[in-house]
N, CA, C and O atoms as a GROMACS GRO file, in nm:
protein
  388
    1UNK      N    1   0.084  -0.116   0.000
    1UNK     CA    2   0.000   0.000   0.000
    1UNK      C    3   0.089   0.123   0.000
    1UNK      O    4   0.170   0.133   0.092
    2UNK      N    5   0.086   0.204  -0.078
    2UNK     CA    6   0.136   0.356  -0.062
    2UNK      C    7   0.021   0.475  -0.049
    2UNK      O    8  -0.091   0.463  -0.097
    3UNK      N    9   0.054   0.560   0.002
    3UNK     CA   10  -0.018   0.643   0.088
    3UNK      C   11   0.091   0.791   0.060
    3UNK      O   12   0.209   0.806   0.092
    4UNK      N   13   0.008   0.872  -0.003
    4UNK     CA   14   0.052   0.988  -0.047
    4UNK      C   15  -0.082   1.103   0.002
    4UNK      O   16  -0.200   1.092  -0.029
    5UNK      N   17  -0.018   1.215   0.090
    5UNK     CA   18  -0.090   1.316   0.126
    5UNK      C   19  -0.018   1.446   0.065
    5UNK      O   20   0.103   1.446   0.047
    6UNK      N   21  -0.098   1.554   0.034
    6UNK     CA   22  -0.081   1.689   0.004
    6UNK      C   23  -0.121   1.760   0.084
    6UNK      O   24  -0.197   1.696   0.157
    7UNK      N   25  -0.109   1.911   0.129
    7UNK     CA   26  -0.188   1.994   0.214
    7UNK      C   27  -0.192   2.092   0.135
    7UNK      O   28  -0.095   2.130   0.069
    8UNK      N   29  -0.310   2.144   0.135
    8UNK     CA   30  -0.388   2.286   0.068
    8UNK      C   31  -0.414   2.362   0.140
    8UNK      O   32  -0.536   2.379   0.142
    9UNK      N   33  -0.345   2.443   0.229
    9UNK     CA   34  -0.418   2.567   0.302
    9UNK      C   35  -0.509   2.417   0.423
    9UNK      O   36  -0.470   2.314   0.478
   10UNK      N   37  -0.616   2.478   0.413
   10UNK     CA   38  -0.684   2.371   0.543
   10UNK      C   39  -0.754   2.297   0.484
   10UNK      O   40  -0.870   2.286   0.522
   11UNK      N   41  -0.710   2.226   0.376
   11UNK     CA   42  -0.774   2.086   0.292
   11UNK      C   43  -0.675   1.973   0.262
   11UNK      O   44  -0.593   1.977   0.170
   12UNK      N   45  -0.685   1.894   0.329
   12UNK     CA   46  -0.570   1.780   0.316
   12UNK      C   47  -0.591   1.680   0.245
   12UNK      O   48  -0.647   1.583   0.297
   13UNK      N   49  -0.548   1.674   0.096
   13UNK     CA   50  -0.548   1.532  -0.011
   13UNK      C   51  -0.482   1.402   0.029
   13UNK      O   52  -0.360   1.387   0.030
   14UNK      N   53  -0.568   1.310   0.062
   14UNK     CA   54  -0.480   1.182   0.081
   14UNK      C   55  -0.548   1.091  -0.015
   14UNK      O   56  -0.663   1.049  -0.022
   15UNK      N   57  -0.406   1.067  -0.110
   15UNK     CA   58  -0.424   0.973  -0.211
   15UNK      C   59  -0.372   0.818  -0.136
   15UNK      O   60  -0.278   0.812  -0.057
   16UNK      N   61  -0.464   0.689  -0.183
   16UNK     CA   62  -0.417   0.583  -0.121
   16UNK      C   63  -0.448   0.466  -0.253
   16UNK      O   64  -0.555   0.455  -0.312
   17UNK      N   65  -0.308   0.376  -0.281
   17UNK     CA   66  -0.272   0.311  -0.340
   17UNK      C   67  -0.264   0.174  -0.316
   17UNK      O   68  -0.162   0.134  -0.260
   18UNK      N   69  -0.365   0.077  -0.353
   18UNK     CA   70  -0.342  -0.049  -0.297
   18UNK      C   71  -0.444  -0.102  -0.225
   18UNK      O   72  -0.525  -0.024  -0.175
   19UNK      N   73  -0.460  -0.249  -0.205
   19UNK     CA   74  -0.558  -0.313  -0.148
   19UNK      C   75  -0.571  -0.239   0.043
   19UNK      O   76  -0.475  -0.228   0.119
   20UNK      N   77  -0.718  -0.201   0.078
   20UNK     CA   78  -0.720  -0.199   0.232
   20UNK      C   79  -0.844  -0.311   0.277
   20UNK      O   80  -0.964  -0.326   0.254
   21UNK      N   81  -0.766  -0.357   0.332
   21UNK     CA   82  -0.791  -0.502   0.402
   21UNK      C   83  -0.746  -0.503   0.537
   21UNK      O   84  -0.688  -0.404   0.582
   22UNK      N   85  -0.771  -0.630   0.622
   22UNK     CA   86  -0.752  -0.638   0.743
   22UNK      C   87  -0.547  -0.617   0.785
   22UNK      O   88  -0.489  -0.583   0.889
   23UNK      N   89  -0.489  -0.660   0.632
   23UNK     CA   90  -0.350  -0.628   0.706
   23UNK      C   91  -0.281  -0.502   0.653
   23UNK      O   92  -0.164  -0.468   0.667
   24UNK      N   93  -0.389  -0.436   0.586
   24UNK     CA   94  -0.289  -0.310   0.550
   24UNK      C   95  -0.398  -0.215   0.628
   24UNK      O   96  -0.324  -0.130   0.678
   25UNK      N   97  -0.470  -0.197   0.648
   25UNK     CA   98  -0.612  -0.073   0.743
   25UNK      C   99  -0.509  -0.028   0.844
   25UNK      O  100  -0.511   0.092   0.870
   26UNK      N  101  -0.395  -0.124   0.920
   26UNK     CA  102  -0.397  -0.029   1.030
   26UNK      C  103  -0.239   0.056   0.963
   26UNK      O  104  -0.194   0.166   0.994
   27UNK      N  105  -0.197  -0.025   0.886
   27UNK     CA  106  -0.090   0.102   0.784
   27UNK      C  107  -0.170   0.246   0.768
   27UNK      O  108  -0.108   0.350   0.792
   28UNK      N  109  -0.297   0.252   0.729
   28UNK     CA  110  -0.326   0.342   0.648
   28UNK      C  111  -0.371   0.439   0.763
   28UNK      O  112  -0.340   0.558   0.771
   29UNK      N  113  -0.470   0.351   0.873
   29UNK     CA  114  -0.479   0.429   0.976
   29UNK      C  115  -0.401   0.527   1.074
   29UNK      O  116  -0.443   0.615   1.149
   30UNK      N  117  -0.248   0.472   1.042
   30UNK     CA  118  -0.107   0.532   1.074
   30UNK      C  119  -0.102   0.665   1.012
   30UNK      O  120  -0.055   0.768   1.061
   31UNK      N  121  -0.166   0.645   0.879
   31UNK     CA  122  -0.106   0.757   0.767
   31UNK      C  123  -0.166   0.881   0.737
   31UNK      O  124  -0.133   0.982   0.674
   32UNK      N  125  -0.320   0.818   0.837
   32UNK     CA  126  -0.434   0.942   0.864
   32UNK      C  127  -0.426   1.036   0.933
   32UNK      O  128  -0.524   1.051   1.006
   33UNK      N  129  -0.321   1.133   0.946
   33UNK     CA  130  -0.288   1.255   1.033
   33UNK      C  131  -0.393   1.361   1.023
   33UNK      O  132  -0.343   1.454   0.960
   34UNK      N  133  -0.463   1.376   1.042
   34UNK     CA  134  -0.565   1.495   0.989
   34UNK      C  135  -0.489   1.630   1.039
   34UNK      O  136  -0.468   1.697   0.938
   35UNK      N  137  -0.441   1.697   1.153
   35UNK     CA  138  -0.411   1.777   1.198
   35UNK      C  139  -0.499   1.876   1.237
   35UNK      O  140  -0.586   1.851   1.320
   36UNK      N  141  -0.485   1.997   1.182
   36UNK     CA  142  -0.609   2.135   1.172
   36UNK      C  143  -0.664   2.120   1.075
   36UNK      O  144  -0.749   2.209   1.064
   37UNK      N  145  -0.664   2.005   0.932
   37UNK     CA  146  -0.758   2.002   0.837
   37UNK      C  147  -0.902   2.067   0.845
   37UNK      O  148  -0.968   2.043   0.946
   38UNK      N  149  -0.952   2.141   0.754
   38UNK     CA  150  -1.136   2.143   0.801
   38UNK      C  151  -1.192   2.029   0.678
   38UNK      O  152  -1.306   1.994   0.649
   39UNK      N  153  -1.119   2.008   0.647
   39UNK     CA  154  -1.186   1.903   0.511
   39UNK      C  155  -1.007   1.836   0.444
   39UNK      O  156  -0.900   1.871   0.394
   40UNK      N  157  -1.083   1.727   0.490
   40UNK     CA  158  -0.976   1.606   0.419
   40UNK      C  159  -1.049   1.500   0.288
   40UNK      O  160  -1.154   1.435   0.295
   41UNK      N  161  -0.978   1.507   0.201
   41UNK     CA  162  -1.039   1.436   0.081
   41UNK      C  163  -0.910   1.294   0.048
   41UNK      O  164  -0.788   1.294   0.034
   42UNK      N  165  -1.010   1.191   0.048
   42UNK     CA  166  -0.931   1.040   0.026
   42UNK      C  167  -0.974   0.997  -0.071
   42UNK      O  168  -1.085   0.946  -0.085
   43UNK      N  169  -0.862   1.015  -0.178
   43UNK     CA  170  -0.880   0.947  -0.316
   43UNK      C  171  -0.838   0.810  -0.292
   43UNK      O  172  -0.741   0.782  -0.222
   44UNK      N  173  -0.935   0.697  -0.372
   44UNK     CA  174  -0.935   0.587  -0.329
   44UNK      C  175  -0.907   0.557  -0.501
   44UNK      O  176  -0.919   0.436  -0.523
   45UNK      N  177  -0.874   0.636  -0.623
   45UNK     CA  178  -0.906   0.591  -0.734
   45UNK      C  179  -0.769   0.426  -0.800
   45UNK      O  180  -0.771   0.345  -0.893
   46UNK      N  181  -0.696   0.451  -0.709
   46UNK     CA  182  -0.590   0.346  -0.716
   46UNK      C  183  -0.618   0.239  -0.585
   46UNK      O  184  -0.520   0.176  -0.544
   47UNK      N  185  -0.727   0.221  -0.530
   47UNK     CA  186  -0.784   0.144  -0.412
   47UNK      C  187  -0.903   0.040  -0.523
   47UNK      O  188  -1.005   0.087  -0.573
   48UNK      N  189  -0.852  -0.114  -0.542
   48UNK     CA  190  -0.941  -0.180  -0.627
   48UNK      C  191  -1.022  -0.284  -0.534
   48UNK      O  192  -1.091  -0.375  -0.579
   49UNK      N  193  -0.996  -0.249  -0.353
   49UNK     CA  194  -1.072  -0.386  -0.289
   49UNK      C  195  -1.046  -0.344  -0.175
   49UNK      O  196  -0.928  -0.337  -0.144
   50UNK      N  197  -1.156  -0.299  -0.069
   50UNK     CA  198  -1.179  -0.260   0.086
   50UNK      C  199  -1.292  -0.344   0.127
   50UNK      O  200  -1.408  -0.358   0.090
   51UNK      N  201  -1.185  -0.412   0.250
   51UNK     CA  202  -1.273  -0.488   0.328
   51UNK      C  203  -1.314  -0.405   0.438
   51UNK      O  204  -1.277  -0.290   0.459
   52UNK      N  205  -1.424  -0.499   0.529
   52UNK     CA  206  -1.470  -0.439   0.667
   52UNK      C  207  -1.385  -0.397   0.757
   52UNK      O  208  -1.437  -0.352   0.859
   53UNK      N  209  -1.240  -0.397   0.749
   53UNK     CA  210  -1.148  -0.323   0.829
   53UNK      C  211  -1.143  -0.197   0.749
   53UNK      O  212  -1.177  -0.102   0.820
   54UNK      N  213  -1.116  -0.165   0.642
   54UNK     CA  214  -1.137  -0.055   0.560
   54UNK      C  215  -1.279   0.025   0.567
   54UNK      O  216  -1.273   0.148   0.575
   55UNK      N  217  -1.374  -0.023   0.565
   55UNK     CA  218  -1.496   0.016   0.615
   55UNK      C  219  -1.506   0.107   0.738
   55UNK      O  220  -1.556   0.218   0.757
   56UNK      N  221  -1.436   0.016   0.820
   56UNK     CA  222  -1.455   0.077   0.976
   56UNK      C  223  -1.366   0.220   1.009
   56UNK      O  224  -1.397   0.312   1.085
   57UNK      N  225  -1.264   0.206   0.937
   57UNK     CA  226  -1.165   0.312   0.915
   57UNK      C  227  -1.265   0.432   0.828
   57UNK      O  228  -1.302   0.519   0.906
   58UNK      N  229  -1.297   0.445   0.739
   58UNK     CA  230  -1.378   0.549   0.709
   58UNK      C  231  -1.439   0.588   0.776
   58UNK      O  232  -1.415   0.702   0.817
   59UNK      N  233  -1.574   0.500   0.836
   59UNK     CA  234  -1.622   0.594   0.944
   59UNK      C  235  -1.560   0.637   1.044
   59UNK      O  236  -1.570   0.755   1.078
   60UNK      N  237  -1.493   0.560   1.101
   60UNK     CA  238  -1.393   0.584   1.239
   60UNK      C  239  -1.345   0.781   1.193
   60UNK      O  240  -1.367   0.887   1.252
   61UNK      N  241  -1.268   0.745   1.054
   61UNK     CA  242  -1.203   0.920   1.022
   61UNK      C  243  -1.368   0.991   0.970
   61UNK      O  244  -1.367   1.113   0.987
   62UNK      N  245  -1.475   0.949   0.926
   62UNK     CA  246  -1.552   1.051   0.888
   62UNK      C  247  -1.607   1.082   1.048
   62UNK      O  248  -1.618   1.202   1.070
   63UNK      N  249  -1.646   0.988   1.173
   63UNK     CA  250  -1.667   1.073   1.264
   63UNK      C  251  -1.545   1.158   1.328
   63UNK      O  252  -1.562   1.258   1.398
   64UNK      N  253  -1.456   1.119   1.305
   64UNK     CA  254  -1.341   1.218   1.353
   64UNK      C  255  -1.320   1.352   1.352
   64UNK      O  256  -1.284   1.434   1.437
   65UNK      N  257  -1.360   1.359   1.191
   65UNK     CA  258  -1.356   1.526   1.099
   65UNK      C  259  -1.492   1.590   1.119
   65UNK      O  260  -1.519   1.698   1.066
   66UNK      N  261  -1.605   1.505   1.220
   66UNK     CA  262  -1.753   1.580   1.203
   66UNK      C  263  -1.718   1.618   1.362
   66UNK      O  264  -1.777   1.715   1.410
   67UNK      N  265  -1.624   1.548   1.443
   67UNK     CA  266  -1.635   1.584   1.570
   67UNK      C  267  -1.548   1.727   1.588
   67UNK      O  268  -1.571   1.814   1.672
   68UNK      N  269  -1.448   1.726   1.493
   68UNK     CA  270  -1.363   1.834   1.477
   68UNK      C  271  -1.400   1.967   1.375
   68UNK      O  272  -1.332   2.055   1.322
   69UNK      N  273  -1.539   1.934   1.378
   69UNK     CA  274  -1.613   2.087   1.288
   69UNK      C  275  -1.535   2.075   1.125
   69UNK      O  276  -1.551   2.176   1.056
   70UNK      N  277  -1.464   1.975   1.070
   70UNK     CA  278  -1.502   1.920   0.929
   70UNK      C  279  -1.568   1.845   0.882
   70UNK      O  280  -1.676   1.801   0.921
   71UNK      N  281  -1.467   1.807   0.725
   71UNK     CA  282  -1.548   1.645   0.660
   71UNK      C  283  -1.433   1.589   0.618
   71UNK      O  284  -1.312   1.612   0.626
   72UNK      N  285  -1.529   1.485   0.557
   72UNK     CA  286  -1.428   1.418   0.515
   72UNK      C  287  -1.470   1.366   0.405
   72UNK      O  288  -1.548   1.275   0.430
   73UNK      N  289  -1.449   1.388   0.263
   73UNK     CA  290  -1.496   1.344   0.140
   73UNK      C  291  -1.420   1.198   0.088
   73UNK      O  292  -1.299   1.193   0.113
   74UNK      N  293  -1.469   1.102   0.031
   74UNK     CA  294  -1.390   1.014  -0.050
   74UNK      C  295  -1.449   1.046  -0.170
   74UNK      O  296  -1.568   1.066  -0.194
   75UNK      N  297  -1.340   1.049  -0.256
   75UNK     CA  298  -1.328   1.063  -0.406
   75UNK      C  299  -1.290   0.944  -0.480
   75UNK      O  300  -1.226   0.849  -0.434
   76UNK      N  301  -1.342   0.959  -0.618
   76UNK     CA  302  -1.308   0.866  -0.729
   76UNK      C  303  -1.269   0.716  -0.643
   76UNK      O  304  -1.158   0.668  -0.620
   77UNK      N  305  -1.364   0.680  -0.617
   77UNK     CA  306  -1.426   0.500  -0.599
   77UNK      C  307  -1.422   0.422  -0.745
   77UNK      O  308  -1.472   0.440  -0.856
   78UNK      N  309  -1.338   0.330  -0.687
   78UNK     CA  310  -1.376   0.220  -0.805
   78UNK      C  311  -1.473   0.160  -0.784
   78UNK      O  312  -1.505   0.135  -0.668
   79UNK      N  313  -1.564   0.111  -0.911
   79UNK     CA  314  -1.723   0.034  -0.887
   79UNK      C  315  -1.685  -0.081  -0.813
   79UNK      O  316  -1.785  -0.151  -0.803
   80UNK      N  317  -1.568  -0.145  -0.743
   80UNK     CA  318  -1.606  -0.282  -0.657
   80UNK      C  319  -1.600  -0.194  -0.499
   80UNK      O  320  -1.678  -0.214  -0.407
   81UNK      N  321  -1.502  -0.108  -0.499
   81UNK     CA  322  -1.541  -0.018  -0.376
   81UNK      C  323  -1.706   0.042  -0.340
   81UNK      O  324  -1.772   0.015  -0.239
   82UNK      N  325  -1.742   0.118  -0.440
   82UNK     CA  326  -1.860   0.187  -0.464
   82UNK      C  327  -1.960   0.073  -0.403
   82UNK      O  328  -2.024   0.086  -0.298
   83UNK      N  329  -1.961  -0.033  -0.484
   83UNK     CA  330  -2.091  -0.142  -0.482
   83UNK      C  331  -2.097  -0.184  -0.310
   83UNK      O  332  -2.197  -0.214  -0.245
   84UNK      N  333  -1.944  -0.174  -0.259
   84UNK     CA  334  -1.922  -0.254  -0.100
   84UNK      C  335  -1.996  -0.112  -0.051
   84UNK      O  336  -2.105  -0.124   0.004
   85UNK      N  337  -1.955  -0.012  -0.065
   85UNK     CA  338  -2.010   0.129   0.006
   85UNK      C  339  -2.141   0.127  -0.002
   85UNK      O  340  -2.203   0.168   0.096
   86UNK      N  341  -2.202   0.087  -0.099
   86UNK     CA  342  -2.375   0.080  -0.150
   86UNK      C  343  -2.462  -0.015  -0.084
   86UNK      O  344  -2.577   0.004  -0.045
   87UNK      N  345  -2.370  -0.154  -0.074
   87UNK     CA  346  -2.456  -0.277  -0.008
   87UNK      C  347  -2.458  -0.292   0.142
   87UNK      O  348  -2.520  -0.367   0.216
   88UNK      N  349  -2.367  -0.191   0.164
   88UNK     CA  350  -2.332  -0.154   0.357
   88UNK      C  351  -2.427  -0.105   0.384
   88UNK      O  352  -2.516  -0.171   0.438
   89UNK      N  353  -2.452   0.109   0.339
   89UNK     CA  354  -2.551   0.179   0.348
   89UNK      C  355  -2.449   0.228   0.358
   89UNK      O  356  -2.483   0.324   0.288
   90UNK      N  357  -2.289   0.264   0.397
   90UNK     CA  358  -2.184   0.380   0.394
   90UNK      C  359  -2.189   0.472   0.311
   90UNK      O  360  -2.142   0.579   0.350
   91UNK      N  361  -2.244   0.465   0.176
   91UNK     CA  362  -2.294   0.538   0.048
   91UNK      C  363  -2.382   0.681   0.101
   91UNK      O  364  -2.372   0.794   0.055
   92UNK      N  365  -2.481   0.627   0.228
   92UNK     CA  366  -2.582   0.722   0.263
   92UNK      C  367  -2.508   0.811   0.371
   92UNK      O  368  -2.536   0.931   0.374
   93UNK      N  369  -2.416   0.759   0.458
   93UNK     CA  370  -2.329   0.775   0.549
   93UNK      C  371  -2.227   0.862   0.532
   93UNK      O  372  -2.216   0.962   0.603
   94UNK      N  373  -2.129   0.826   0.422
   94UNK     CA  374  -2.049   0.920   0.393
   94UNK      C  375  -2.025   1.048   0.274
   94UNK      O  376  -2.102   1.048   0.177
   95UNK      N  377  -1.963   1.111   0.279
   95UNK     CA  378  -1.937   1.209   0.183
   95UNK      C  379  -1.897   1.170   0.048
   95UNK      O  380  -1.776   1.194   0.039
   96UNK      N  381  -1.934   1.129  -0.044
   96UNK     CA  382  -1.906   1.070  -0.175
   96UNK      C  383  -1.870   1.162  -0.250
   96UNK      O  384  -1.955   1.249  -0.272
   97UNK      N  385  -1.721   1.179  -0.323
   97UNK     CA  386  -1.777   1.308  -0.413
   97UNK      C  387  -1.732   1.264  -0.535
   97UNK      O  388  -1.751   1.331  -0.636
   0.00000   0.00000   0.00000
């Protein structure tokens, strides 16, 4: 898994590369620094397979950024991501953009 972040003023891009599953989630969870972000965006477009440890990690960081007066958007989903986000209800849950 590689894990690439940018910072924009108070918008933090984290691009993530690679399967998140039960043995790479807590890598990535490492890599989730939010800081003073008010909005963090996680491109998942190089992410082709998230399991329920990956699951839990989204919400875990989307309540994080709602408790800290942001958000937290995921961007560009691949349709086997998308469909797991859809058949959960995380789709209704999180910030899709």
């Amino acid at each position: 898994m590689e894990i690439k972040t940018k910072s924009e003023g108070d918008r933090l891009m984290i691009a993530v590369s690679g399967r998140v599953d039960t043995v790479t989630a807590p890598e990535l969870e490492a890599g989730l620094k939010f800081g003073d972000a008010k909005c963090v965006v996680l491109d998942l477009a190089n992410v082709p397979y998230m399991s329920s440890a990956g699951l839990r990690l989204l919400l875990t960081s989307h309540k994080t950024m709602l408790g800290n007066g942001g958000e937290l958007q995921i961007a560009n989903i691949q349709p086997t991501v998308k469909e797991v986000l859809d058949i959960t209800g995380f789709s209704d849950i999180l910030n899709l953009v």
